[in-house]
N, CA and C atoms as a LAMMPS dump frame, in Angstrom:
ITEM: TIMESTEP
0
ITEM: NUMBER OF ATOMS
537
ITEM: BOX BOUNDS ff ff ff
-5.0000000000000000e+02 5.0000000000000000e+02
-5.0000000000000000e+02 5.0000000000000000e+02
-5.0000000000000000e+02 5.0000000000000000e+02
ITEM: ATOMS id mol type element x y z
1 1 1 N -321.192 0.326 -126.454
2 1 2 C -321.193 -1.122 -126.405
3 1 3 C -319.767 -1.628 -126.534
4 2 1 N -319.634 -2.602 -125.981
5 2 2 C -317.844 -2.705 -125.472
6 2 3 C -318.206 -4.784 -126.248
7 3 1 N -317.615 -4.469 -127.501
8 3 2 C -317.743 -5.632 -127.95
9 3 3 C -316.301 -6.435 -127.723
10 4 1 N -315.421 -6.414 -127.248
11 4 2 C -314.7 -7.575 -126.709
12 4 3 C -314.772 -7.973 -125.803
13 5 1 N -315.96 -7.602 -125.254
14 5 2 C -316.498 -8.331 -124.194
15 5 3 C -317.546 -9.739 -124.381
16 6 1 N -317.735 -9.795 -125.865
17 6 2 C -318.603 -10.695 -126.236
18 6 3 C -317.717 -11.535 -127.473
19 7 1 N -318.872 -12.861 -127.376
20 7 2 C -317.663 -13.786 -127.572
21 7 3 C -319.111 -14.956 -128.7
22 8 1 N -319.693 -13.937 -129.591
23 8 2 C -320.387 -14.417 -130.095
24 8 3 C -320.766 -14.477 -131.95
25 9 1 N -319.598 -14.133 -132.349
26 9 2 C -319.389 -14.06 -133.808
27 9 3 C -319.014 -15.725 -134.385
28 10 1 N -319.8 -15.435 -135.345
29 10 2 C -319.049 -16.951 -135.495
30 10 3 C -318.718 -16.73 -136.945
31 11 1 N -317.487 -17.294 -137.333
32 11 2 C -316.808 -16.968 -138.741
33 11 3 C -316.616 -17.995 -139.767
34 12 1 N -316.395 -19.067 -138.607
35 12 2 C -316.12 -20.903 -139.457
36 12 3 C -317.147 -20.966 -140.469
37 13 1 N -316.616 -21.16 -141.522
38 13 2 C -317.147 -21.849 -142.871
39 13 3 C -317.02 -23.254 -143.166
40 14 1 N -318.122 -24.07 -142.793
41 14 2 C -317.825 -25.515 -142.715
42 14 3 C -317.521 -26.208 -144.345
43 15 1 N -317.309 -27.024 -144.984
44 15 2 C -317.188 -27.849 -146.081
45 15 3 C -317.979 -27.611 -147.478
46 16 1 N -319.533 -27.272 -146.652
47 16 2 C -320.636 -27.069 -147.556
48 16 3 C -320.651 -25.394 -148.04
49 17 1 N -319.678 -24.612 -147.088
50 17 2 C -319.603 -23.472 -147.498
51 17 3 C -320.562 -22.518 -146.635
52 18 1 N -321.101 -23.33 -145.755
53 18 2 C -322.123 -22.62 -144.958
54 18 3 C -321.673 -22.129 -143.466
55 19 1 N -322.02 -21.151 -142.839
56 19 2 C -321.852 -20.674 -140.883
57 19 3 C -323.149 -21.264 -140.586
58 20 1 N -322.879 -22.352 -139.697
59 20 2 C -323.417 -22.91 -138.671
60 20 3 C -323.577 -21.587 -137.92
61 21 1 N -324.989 -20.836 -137.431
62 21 2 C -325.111 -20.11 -136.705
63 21 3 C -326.155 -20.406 -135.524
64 22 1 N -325.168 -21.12 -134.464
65 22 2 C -325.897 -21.19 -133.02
66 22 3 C -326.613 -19.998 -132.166
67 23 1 N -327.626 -20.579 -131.302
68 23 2 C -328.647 -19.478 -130.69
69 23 3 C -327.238 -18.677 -129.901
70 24 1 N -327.965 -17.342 -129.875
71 24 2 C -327.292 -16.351 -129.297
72 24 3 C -325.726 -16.04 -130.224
73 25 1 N -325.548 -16.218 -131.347
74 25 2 C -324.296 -16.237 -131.814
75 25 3 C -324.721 -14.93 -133.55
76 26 1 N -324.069 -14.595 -134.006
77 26 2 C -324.604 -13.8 -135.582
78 26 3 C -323.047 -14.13 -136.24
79 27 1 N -323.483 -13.428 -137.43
80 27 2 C -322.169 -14.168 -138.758
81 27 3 C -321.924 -12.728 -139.412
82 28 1 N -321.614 -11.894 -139.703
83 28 2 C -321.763 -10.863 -140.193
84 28 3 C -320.346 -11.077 -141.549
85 29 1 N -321.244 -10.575 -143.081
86 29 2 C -319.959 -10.702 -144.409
87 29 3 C -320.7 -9.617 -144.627
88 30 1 N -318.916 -8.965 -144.933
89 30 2 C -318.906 -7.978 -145.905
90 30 3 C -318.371 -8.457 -147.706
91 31 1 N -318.941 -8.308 -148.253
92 31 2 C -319.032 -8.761 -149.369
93 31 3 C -317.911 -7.932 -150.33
94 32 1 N -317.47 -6.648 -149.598
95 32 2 C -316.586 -5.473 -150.687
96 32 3 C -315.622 -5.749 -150.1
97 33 1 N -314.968 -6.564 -148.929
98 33 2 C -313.8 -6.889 -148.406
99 33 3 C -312.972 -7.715 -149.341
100 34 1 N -311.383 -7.339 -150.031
101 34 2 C -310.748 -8.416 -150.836
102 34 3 C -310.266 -9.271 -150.143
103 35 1 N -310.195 -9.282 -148.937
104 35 2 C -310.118 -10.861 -148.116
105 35 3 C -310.759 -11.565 -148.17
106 36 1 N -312.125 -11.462 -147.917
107 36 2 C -312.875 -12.127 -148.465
108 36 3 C -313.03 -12.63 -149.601
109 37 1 N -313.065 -13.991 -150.274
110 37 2 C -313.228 -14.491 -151.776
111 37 3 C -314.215 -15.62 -151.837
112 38 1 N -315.232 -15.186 -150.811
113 38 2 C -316.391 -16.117 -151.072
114 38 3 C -317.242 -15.808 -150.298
115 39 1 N -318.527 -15.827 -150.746
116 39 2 C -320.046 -15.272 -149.871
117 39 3 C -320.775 -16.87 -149.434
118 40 1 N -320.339 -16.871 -148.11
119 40 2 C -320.752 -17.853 -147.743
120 40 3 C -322.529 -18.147 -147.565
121 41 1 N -323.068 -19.137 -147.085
122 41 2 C -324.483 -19.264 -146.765
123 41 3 C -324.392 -19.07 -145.318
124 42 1 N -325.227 -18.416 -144.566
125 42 2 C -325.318 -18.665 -143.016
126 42 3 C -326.259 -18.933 -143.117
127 43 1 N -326.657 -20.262 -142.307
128 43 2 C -327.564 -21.046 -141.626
129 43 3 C -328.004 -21.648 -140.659
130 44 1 N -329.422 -21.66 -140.387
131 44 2 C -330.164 -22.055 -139.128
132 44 3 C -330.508 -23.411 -139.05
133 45 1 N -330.219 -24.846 -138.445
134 45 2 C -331.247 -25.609 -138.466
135 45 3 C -332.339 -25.666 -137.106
136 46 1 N -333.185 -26.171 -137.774
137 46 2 C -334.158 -26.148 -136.401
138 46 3 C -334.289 -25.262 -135.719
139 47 1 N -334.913 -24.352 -136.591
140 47 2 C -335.568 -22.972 -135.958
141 47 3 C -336.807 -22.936 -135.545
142 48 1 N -336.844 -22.69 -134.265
143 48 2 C -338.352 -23.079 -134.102
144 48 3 C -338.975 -21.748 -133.008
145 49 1 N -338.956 -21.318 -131.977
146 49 2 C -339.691 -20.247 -131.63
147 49 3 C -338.655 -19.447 -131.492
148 50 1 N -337.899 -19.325 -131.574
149 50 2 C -336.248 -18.528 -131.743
150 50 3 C -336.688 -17.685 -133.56
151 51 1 N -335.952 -16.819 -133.242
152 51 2 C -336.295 -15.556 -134.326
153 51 3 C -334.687 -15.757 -135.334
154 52 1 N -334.83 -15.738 -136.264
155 52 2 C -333.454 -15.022 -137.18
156 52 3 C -333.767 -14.158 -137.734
157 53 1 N -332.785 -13.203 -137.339
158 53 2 C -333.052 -11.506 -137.69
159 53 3 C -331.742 -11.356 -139.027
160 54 1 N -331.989 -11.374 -140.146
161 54 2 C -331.337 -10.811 -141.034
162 54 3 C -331.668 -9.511 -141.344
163 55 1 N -330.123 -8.522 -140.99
164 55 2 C -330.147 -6.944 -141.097
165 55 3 C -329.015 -6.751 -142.928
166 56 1 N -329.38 -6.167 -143.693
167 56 2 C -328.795 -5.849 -144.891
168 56 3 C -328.677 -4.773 -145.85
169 57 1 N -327.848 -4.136 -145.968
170 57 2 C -327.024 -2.795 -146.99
171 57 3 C -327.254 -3.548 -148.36
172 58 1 N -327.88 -3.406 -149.136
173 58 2 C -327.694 -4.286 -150.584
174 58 3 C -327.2 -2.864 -151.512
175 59 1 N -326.703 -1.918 -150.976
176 59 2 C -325.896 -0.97 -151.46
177 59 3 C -324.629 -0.899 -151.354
178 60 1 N -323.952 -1.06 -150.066
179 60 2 C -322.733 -1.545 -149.653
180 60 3 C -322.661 -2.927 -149.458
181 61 1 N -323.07 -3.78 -150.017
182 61 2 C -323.176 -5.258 -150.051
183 61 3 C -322.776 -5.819 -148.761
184 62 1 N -323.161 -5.225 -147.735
185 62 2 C -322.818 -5.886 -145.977
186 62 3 C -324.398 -6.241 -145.618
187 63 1 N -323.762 -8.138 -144.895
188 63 2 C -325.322 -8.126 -144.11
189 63 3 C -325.054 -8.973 -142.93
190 64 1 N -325.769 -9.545 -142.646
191 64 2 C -325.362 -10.062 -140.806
192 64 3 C -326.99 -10.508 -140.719
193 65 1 N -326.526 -12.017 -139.999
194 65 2 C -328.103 -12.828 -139.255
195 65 3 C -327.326 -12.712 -137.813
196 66 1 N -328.592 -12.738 -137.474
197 66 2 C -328.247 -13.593 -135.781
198 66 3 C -329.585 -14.028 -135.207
199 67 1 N -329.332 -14.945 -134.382
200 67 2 C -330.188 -16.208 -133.911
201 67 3 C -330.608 -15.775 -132.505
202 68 1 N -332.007 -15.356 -132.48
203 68 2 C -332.629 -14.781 -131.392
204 68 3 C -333.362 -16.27 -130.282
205 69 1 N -333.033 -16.297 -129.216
206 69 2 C -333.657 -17.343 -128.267
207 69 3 C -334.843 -16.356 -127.382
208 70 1 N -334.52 -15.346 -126.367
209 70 2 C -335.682 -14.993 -125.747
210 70 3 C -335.991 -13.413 -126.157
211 71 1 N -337.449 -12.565 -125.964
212 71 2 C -337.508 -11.496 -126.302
213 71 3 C -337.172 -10.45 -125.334
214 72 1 N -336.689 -10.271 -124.105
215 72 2 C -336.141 -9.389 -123.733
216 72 3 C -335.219 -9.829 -122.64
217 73 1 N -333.785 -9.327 -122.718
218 73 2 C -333.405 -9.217 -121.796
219 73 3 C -333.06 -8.968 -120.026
220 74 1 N -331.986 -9.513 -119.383
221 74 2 C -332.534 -9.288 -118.156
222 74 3 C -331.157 -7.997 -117.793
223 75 1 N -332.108 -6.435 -117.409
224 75 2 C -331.309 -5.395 -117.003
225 75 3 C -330.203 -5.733 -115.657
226 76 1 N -330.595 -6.84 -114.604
227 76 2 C -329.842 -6.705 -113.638
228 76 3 C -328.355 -8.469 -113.82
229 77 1 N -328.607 -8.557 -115.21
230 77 2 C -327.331 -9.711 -115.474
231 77 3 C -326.604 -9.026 -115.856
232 78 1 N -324.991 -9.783 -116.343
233 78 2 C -324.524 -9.593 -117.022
234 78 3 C -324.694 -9.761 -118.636
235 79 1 N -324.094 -9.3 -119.431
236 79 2 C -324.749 -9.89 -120.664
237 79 3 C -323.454 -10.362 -121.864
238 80 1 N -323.725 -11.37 -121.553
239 80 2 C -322.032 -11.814 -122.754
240 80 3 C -322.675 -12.091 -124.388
241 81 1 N -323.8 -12.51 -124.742
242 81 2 C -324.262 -12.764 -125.166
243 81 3 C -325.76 -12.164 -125.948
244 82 1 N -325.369 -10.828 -126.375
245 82 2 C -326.428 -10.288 -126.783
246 82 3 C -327.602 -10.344 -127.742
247 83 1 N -327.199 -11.152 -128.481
248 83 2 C -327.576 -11.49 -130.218
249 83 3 C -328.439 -12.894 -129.459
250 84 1 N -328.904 -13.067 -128.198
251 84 2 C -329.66 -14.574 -127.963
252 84 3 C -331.04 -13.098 -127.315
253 85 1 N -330.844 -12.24 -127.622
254 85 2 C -332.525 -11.607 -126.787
255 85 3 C -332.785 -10.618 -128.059
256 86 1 N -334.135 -10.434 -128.17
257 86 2 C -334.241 -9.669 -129.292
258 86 3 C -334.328 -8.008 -129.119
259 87 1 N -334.681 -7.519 -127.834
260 87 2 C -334.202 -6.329 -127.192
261 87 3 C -333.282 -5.653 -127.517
262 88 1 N -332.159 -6.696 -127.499
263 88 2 C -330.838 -6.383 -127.909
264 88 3 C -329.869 -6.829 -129.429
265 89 1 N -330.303 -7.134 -129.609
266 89 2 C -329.552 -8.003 -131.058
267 89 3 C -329.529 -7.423 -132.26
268 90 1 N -331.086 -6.896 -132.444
269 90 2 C -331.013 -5.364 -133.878
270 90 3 C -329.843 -4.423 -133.32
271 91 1 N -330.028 -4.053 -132.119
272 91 2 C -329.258 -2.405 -132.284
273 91 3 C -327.718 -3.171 -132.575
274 92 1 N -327.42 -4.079 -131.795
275 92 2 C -326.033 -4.498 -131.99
276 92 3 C -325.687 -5.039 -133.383
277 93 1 N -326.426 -5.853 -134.144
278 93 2 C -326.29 -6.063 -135.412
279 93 3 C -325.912 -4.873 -136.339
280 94 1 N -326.912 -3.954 -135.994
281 94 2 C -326.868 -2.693 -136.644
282 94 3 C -325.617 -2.108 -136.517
283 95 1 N -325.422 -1.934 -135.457
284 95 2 C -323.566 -1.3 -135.175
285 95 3 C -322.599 -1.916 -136.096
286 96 1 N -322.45 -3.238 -136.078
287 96 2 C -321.27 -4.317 -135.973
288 96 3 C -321.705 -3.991 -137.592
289 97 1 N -322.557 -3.91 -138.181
290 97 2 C -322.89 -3.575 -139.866
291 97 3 C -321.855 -2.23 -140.505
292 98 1 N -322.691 -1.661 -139.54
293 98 2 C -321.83 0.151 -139.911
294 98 3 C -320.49 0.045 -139.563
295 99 1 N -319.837 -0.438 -138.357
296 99 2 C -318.576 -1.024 -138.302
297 99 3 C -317.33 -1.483 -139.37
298 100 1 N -318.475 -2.333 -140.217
299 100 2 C -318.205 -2.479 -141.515
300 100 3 C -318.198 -1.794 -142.798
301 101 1 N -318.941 -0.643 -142.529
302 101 2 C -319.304 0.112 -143.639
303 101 3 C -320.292 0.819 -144.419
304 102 1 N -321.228 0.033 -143.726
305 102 2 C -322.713 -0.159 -144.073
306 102 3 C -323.382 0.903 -143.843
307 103 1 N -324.472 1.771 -144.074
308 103 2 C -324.93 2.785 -143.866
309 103 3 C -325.958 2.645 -143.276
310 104 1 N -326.374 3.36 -142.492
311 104 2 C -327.953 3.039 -141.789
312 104 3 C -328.738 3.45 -142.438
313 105 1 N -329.024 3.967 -143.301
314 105 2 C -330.452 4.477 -143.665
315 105 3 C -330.875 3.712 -145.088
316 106 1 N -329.638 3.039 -144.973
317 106 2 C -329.993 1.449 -146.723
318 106 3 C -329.755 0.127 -145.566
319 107 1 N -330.168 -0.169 -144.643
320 107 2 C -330.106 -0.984 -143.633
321 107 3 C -331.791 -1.307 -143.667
322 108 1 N -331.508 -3.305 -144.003
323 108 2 C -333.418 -3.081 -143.816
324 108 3 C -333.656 -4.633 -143.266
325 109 1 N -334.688 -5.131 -142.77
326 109 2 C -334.464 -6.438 -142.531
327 109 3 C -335.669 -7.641 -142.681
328 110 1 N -334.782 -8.643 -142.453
329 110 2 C -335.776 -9.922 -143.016
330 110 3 C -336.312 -10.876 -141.656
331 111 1 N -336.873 -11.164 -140.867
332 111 2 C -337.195 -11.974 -140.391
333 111 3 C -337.759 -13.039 -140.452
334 112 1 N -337.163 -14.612 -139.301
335 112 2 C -337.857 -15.755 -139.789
336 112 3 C -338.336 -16.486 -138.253
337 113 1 N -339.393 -17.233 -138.425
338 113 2 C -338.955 -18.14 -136.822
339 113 3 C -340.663 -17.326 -136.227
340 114 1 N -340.021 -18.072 -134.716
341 114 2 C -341.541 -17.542 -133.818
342 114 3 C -342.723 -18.797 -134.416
343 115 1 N -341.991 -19.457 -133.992
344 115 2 C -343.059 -21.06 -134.301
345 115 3 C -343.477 -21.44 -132.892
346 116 1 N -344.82 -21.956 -132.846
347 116 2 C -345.351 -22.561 -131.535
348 116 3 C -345.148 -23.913 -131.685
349 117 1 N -343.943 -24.535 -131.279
350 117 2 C -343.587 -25.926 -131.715
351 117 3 C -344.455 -27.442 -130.721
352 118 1 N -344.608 -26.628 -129.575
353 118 2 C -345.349 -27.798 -128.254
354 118 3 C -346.705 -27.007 -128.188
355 119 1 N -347.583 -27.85 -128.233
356 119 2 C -349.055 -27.509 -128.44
357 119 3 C -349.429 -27.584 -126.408
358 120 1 N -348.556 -26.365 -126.069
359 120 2 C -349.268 -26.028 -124.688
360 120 3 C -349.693 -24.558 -124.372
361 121 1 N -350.653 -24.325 -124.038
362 121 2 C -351.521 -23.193 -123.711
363 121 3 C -350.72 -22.016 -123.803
364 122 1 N -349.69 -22.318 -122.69
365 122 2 C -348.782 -21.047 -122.084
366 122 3 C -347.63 -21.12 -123.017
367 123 1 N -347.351 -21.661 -123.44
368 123 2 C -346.417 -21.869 -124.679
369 123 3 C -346.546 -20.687 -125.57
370 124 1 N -345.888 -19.621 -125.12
371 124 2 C -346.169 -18.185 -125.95
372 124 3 C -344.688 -17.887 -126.146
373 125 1 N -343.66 -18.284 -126.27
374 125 2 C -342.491 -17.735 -126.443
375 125 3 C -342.232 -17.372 -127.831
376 126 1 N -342.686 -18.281 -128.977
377 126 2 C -342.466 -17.244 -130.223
378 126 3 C -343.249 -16.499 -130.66
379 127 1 N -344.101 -16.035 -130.088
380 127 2 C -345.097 -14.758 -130.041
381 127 3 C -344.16 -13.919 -129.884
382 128 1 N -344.272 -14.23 -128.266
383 128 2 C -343.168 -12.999 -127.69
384 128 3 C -342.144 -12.65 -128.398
385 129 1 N -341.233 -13.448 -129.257
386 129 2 C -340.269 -13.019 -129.677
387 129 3 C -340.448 -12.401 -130.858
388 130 1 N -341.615 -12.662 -131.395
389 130 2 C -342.129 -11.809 -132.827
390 130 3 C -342.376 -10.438 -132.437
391 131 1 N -343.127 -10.457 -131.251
392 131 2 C -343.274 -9.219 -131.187
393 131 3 C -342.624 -8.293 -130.679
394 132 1 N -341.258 -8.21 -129.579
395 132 2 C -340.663 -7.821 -129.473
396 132 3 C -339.702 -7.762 -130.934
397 133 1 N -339.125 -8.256 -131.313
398 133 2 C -338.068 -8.012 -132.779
399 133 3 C -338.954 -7.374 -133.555
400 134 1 N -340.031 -6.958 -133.972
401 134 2 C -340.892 -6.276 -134.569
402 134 3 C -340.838 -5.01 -133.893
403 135 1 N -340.973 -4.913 -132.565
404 135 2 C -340.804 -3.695 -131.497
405 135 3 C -339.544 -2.506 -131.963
406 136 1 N -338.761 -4.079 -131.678
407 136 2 C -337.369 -3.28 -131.804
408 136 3 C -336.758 -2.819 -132.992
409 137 1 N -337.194 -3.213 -134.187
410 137 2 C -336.49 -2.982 -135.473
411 137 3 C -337.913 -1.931 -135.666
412 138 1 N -339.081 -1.316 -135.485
413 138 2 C -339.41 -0.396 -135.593
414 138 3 C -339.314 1.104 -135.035
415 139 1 N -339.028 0.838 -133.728
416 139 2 C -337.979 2.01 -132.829
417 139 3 C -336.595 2.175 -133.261
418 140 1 N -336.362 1.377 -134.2
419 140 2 C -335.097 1.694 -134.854
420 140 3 C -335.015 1.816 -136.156
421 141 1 N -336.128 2.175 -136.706
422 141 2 C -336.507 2.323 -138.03
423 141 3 C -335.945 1.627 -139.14
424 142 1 N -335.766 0.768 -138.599
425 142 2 C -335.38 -0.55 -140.022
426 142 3 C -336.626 -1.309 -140.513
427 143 1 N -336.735 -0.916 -141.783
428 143 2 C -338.039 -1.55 -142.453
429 143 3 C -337.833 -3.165 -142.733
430 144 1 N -338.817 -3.939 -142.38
431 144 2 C -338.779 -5.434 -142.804
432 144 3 C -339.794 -5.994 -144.229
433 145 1 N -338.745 -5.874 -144.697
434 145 2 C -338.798 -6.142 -146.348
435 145 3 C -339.761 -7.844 -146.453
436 146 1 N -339.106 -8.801 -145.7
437 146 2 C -339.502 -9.907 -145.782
438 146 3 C -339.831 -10.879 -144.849
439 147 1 N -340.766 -11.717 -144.486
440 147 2 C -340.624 -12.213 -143.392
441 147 3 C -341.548 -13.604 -143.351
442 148 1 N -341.238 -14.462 -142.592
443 148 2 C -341.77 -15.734 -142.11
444 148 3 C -341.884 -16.575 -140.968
445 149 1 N -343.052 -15.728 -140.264
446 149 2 C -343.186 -15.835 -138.945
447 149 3 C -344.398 -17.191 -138.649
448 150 1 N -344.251 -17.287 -137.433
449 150 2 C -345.317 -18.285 -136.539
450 150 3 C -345.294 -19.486 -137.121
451 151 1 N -346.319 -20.041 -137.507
452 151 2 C -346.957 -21.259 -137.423
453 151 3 C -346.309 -22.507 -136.371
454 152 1 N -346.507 -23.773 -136.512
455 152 2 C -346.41 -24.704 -135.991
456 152 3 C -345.223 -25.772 -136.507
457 153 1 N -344.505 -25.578 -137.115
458 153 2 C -343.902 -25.818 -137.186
459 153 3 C -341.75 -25.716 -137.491
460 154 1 N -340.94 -26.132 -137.167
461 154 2 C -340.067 -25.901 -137.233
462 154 3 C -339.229 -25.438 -138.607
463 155 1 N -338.479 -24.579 -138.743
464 155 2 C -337.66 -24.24 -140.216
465 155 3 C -336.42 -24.82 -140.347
466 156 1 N -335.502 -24.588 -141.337
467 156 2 C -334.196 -24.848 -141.799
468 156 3 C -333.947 -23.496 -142.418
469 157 1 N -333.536 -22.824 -142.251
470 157 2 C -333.205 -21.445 -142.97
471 157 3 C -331.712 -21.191 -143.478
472 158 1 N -331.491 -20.837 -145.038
473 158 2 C -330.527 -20.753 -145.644
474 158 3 C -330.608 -19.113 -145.983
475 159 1 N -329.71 -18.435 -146.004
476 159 2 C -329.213 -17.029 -146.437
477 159 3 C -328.05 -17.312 -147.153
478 160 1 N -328.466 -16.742 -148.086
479 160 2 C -327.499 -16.599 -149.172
480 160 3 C -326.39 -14.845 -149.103
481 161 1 N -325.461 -15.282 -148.533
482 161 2 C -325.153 -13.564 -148.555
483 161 3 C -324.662 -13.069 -149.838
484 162 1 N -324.272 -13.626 -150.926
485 162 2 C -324.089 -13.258 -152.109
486 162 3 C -325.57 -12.129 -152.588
487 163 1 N -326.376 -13.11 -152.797
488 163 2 C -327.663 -12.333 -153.52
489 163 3 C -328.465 -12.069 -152.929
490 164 1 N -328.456 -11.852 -151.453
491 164 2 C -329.302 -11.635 -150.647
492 164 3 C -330.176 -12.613 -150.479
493 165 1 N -331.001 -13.858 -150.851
494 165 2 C -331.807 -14.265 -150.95
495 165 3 C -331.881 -15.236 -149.598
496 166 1 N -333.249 -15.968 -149.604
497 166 2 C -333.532 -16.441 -148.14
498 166 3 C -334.386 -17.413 -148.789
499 167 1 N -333.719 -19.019 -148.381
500 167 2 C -334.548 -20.043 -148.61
501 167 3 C -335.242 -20.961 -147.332
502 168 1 N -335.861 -21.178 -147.032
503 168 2 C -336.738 -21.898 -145.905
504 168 3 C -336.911 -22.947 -146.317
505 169 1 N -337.008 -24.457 -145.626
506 169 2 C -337.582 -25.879 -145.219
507 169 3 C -338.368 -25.862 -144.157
508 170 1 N -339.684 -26.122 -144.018
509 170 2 C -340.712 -26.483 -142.921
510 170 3 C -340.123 -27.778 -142.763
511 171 1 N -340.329 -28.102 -141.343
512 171 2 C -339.852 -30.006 -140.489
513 171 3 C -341.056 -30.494 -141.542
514 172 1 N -340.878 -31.66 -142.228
515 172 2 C -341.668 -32.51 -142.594
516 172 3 C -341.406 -32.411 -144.327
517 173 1 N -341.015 -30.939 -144.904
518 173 2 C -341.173 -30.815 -146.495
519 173 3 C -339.895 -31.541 -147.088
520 174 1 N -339.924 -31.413 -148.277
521 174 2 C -338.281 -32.172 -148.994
522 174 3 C -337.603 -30.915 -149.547
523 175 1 N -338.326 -29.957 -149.834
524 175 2 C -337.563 -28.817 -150.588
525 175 3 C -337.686 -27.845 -150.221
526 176 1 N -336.731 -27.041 -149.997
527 176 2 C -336.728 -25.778 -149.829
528 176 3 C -336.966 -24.623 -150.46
529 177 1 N -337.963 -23.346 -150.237
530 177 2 C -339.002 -22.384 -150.948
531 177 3 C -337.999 -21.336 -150.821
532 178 1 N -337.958 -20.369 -151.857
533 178 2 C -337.469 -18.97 -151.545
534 178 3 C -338.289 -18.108 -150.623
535 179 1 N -337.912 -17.138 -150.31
536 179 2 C -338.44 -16.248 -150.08
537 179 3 C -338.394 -14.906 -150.716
């Protein structure tokens, strides 16, 4: 995988201390880096049949989200943008982890998203994307520790990369639930 060819990391830490993480884009902190001097939040708003795949070492304190839009890729494009199909986005997460340090076999993950947001028949896209990212992080033997899939409505998703933890807002609630 020839990653300077992709142009989808995003690093900016806005005011609140949080990565704005747009579809097709991931945030990846290493937490044992002394450059680093702060564990930011990466966050989703308005997650809705789009998947966030959080992959995490809570041994080597490295973890990485990224923001899934469709479930499989197309073999005859180009692909600048890997971390937007879920086909592709575990194995690459997974790399860009170990890259860092991270070990694969303490590598495990959290999933959120795969909401049916428009009440139309054919309206199956966060199915699809559940079940493919489920596909793919089991052919790659990463166990999913935690997860908050489907329903009908839209999320707000906060990751905490300090303590690992994962807080959710449903569209309509005032507070946000752990997970």
């Amino acid at each position: 995988m020839n990653h300077e060819d992709h142009y989808d990391r995003i690093e900016r830490i806005n005011e609140k201390g949080e990565i704005l993480l747009p579809i097709g884009h991931y945030a990846l902190i290493n937490n044992n880096n002394r450059m680093n001097n702060h564990s930011p939040i990466i966050s989703i708003y308005g997650l809705g049949s789009c998947i966030a795949l959080i992959l995490y070492d809570s041994r080597n304190n490295i973890s990485g989200m990224s923001h899934i839009l469709l479930p499989k890729s197309d073999e005859k494009k180009e692909i600048k943008y890997p971390h937007k199909f879920a086909d592709l986005s575990a194995n690459y997460l997974i790399e860009e982890l170990v890259l860092q340090g991270a070990q694969r076999e303490y590598i495990h993950a959290i999933i959120v998203g795969g909401s049916k947001i428009f009440d139309l028949s054919d309206n199956i896209i966060g199915e699809e994307n559940i079940k493919s990212i489920k596909q793919e992080l089991d052919k790659l033997n990463i166990n999913i520790t935690i997860k908050s899939l489907g329903g009908t409505h839209g999320r707000i998703i906060k990751f905490n990369t300090k303590n690992l933890t994962v807080s959710i807002k449903f569209s309509g609630e005032n507070e946000f639930q752990e997970l």
